[in-house]
C-alpha positions in Angstrom: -80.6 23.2 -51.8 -78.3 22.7 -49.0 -79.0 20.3 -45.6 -76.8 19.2 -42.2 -76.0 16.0 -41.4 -75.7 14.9 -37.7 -74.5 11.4 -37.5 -75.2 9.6 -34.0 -73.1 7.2 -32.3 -71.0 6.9 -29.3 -68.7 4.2 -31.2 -68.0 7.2 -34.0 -66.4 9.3 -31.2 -64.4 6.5 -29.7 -63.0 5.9 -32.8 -64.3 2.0 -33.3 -66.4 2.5 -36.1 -65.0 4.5 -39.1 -67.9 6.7 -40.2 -68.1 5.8 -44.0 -71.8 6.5 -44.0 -71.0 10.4 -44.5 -68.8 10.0 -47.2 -71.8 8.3 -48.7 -74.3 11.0 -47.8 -72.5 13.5 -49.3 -71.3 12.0 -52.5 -74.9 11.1 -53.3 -76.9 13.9 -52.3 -74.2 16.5 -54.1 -74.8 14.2 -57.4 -78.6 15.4 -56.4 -77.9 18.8 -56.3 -78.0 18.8 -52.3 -74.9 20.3 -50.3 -74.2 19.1 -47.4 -72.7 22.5 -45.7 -72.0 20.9 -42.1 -72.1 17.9 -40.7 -71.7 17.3 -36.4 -71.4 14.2 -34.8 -73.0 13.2 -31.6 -72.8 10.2 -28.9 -75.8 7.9 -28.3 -77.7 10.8 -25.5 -80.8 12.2 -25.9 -79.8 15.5 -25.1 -77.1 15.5 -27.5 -78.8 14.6 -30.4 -81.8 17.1 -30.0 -79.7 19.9 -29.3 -77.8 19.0 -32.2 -80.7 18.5 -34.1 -82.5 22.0 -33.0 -79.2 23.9 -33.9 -78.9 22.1 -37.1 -83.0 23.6 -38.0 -81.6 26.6 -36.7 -79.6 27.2 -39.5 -80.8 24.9 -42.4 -84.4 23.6 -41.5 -83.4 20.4 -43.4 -81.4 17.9 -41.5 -80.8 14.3 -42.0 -79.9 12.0 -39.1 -78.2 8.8 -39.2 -78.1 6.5 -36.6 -80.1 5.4 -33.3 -83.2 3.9 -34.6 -82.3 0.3 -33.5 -83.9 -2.0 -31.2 -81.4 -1.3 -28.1 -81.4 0.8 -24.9 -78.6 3.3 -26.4 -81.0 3.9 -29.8 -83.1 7.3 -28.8 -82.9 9.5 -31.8 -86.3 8.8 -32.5 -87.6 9.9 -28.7 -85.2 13.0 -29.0 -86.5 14.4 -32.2 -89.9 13.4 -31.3 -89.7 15.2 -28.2 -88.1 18.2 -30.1 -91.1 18.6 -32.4 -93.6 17.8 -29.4 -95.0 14.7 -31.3 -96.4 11.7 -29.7 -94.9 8.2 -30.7 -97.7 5.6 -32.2 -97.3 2.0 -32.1 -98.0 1.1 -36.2 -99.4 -2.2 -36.2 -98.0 -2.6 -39.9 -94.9 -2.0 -39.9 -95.0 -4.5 -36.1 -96.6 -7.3 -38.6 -94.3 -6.7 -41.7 -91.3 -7.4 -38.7 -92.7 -10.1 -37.5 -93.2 -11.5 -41.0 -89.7 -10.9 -42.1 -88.6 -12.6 -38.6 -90.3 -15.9 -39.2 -89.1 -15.9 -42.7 -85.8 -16.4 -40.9 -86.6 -19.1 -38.6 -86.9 -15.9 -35.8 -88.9 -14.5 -33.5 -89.5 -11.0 -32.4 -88.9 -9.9 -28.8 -90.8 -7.1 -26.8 -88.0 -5.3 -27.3 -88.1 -4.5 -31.4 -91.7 -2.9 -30.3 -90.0 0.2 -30.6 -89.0 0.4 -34.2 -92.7 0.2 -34.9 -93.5 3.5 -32.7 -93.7 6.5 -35.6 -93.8 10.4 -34.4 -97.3 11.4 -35.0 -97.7 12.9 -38.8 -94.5 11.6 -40.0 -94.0 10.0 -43.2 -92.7 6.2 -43.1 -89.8 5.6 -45.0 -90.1 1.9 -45.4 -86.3 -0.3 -44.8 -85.9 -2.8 -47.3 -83.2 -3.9 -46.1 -83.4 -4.1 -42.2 -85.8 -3.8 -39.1 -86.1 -0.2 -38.5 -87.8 2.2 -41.0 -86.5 5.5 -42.0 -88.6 8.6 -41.0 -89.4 11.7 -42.7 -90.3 14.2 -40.0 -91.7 17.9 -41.3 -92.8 21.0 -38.8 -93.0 24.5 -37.8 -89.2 24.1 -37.2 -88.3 22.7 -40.3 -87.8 19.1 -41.9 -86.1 16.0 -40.0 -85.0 12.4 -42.5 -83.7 9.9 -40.2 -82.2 6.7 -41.3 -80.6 3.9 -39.6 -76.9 3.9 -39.1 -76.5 0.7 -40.3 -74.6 1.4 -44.1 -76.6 -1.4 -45.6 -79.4 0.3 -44.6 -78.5 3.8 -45.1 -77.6 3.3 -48.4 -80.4 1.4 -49.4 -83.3 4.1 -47.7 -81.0 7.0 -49.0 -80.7 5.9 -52.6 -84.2 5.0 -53.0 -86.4 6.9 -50.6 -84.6 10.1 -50.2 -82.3 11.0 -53.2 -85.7 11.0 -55.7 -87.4 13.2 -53.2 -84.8 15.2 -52.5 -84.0 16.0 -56.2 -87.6 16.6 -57.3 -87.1 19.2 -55.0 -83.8 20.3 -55.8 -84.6 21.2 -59.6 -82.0 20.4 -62.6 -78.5 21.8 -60.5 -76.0 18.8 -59.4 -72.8 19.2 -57.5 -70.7 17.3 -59.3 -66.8 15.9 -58.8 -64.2 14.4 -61.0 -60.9 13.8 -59.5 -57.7 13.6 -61.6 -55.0 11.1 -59.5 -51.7 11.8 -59.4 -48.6 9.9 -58.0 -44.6 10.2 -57.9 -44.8 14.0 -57.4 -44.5 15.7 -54.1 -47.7 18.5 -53.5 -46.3 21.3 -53.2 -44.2 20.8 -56.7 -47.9 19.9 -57.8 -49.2 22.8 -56.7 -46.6 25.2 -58.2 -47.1 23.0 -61.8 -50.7 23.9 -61.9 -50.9 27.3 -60.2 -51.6 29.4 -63.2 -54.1 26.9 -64.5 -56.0 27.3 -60.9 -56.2 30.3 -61.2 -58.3 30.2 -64.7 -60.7 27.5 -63.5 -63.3 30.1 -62.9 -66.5 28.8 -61.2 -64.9 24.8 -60.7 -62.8 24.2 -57.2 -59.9 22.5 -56.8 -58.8 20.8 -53.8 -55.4 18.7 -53.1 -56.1 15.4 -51.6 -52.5 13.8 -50.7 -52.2 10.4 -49.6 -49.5 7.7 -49.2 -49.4 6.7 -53.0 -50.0 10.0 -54.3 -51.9 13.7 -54.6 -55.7 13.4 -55.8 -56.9 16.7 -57.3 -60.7 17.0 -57.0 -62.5 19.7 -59.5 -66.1 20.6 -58.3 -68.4 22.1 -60.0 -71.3 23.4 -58.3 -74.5 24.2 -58.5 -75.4 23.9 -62.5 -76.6 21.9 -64.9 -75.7 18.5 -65.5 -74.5 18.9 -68.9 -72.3 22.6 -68.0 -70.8 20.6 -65.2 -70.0 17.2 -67.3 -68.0 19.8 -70.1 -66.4 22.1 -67.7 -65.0 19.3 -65.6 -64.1 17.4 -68.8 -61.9 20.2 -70.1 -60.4 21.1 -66.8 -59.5 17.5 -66.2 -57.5 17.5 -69.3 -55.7 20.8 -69.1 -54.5 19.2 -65.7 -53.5 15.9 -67.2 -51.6 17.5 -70.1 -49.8 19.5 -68.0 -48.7 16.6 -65.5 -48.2 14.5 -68.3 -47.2 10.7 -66.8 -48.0 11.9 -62.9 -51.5 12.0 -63.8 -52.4 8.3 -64.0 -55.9 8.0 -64.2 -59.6 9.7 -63.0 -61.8 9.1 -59.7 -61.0 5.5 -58.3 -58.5 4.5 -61.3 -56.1 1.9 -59.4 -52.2 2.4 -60.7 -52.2 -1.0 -61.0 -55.0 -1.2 -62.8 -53.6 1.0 -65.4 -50.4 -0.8 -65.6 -52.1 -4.2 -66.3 -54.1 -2.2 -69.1 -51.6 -0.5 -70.7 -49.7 -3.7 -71.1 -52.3 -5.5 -72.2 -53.3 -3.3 -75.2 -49.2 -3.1 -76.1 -48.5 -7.1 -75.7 -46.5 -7.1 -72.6 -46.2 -9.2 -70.2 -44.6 -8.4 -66.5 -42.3 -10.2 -63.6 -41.4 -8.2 -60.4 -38.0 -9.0 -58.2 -38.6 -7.7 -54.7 -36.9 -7.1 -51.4 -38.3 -4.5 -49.0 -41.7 -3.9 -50.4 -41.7 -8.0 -49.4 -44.6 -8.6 -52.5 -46.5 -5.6 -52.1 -46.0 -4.7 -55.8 -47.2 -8.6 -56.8 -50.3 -8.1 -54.4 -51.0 -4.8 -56.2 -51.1 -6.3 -59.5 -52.6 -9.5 -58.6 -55.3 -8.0 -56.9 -56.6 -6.7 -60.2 -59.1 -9.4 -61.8 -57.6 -10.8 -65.0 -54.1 -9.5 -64.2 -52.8 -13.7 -65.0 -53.1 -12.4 -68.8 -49.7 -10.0 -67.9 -48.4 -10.1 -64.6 -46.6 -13.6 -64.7 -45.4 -13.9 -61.5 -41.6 -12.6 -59.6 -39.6 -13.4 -56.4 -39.4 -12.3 -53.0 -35.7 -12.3 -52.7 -35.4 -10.4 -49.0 -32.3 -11.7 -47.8 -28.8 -11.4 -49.8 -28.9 -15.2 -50.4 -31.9 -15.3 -52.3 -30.5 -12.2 -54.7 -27.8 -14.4 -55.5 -30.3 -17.4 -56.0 -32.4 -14.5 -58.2 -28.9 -14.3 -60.3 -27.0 -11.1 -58.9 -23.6 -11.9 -58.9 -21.7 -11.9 -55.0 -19.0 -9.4 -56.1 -22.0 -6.8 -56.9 -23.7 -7.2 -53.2 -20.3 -7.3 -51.4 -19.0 -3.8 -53.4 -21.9 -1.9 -53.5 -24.6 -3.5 -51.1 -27.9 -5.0 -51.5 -29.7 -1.4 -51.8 -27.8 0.6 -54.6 -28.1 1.1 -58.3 -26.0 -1.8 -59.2 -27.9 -4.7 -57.3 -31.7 -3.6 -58.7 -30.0 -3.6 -62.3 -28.7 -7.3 -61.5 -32.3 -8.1 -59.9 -34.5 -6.8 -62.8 -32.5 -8.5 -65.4 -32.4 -11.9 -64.0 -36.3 -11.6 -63.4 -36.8 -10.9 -66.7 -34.3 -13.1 -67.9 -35.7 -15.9 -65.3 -39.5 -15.3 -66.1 -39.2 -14.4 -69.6 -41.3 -11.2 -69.8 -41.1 -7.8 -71.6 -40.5 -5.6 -68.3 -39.5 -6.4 -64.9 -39.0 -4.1 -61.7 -36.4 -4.5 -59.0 -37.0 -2.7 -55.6 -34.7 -2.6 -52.8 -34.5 -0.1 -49.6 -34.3 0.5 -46.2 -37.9 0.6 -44.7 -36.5 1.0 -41.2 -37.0 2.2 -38.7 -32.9 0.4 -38.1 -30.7 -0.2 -40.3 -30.1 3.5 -41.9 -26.5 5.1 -42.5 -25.7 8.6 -43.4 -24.9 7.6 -47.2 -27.8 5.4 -47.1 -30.6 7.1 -45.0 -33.8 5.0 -43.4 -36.3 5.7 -46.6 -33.9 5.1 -49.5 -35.2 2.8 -52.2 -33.6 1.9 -55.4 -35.5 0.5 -58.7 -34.7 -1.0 -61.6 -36.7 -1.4 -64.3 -35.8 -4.2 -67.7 -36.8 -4.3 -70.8 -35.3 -5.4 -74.7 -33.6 -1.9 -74.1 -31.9 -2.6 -70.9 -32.2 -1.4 -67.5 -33.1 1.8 -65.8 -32.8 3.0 -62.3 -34.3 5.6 -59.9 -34.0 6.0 -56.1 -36.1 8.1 -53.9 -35.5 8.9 -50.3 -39.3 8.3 -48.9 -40.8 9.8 -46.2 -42.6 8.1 -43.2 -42.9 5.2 -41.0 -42.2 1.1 -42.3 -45.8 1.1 -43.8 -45.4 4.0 -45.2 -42.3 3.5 -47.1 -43.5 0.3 -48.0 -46.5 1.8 -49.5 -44.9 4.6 -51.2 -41.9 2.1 -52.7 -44.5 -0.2 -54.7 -46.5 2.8 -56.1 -43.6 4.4 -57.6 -42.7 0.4 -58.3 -46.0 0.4 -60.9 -45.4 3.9 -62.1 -41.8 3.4 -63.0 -43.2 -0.1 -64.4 -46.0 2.1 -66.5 -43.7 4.0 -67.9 -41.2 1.8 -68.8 -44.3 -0.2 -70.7 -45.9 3.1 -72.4 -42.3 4.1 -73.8 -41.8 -0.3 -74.9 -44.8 0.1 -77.1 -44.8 3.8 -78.3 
């Protein structure tokens, strides 16, 4: 079973409200068994959304709207699909009391103009909002079937999940669309791609897709169309061909954080962690402390920026004055004295040029050095990263946790 999706709202286009509602759509109806093969996205006019809608039947004769069923002057969906299908609006008097009721529960009163979400296209099934004002309606003719849903997510979500998704799947038989995503980090996408060519090749009826992002490549298996139980195997054992054949890139499945990982891996070894940083400015520490529970191994670090507070840290002044503050010597003097200073297993140093100044031809904008100490010593790694400040920033602490990873996976092996 396949449908469209036309998502209304002027603020969509403009760019002021990110559109996370589709994301959601399609994510839940695939784990149905539903496709969604196209989705179009049109501003708050009536003409738009029943052309939109009509072109959508054209093709599908199942659509699903979301947005334009509020209270205000700019919410028409209803009156343009209603006109579309040629079906009288009727004032319910049931859902108007079950308003009012919820209202005066709140210490509010209901104003003329909330009439509207009580007016239902004649023959059309109520799909009844939990969690807001305006019902959901399930709208089914000569030219095919109409399920519109707030735009609110709250909402959405809520009428989706529980009004839609069942019916939907009763319909849809035993067939899912189902995902698992394998994440990746510290290896560019086309070396990725070259890696795993042979094994993409072989995956037979699964997809796979390349997702890159700033702290690494997602690869997203699909399998479509089948059972539950063909698509839970096939995905399992494509997932781990991938894996073994990234070996430490692949970090983790679907939303595994790095961090997350890290904190883990340390935990089940014993470890404990401290960070020394200067250009990422605590972006590794937020990371890591924004992991519930991470107090049990992430014990704390410094953000040493300037050169004065590397000394302070414990790197000596003839290291900064020979070498600089970004080079392979200085991260080996800042990740043992944070170790030595916090008295943990493991500690990372990181120090770069974020930019967009302050670059040299030895030392382009984008190099970042990293040290990383344990019992065994110290080892180092520099990268040259891509992008703007953020996004050097960004890419600097991720390799940060993966080199930290590592460094704690080889400590307790």
């Amino acid at each position: 079973m396949h449908l469209e999706l036309v998502t209304i709202g002027t603020e969509l286009l403009l760019g002021f409200t990110v559109d996370t509602n589709s994301a959601f759509v399609g994510q839940a109806l695939a784990a149905a068994g539903i496709r969604v093969i196209r989705r179009t996205s049109v501003p708050d006019d009536a003409g738009a959304v029943r052309e939109a809608v009509r072109d959508a039947l054209g093709r599908s004769r199942l659509v699903l709207t979301t947005g334009g069923l509020g209270p205000t002057r700019d919410d028409l969906s209803k009156h343009a699909v209603s006109e579309l299908y040629g079906l009288p609006l009727e004032f319910h008097q049931d859902i108007w009391d079950e308003l009012a009721e919820r209202w005066a529960r709140m210490g509010r009163k209901l104003g003329e103009r909330n009439r509207g979400q009580a007016e239902v296209p004649r023959g059309a099934l109520v799909l009844k909002n939990r969690w807001g004002t305006a019902p959901g309606l399930w709208i089914t003719g000569d030219l095919g079937e109409v399920i519109m849903l707030p735009g609110v997510p709250t909402e959405m979500k809520g009428l989706l999940t529980h009004e839609v998704v069942p019916r939907l799947a009763a319909r849809a038989g035993a067939s899912v669309v189902r995902s698992r995503v394998v994440r990746t980090t510290g290896i560019p996408e086309s070396t990725l791609a070259e890696r795993v060519s042979d094994l993409e090749d072989a995956l037979g009826p699964l997809t796979l897709a390349y997702l890159p992002g700033l702290e690494g490549v997602d690869l997203r298996l699909t399998a479509w169309e089948t059972s539950p139980g063909a698509a839970d195997a096939t995905l399992e054992a494509a997932a781990g061909n991938l894996e073994a054949r990234l070996g430490d890139h692949a970090y983790g499945r679907d939303e595994d954080d790095l961090a997350a990982v890290l904190l883990e891996a340390c935990r089940e070894r014993g470890l404990t962690l401290a960070v020394a940083e200067s250009c990422t400015g605590g972006l590794v520490g937020t990371r890591l402390t924004e992991v519930p529970g991470s107090s049990a191994v992430f014990v704390g670090g410094m953000i040493c920026y300037a050169d004065a507070l590397k000394r302070e840290l414990g790197v000596p002044e003839r290291i900064l004055l020979e070498h600089g503050a970004v080079s392979a010597e200085t991260v080996t003097a800042m990740a043992r004295a944070a170790r030595e200073r916090f008295g943990t297993s493991i500690a990372a140093a990181v120090s770069g040029i974020a930019g967009p100044d302050g670059g040299s031809v030895e030392k382009p904008v984008g190099t970042v050095w990293f040290g990383f100490a344990d019992a065994r010593g110290v080892e180092t790694a520099h990268y040259v990263f891509p992008g703007s400040r953020h996004d050097i920033r960004a890419r600097a602490a991720q390799f940060a946790l993966l080199g930290l990873l590592r460094r704690a996976k080889s400590a307790g092996a």
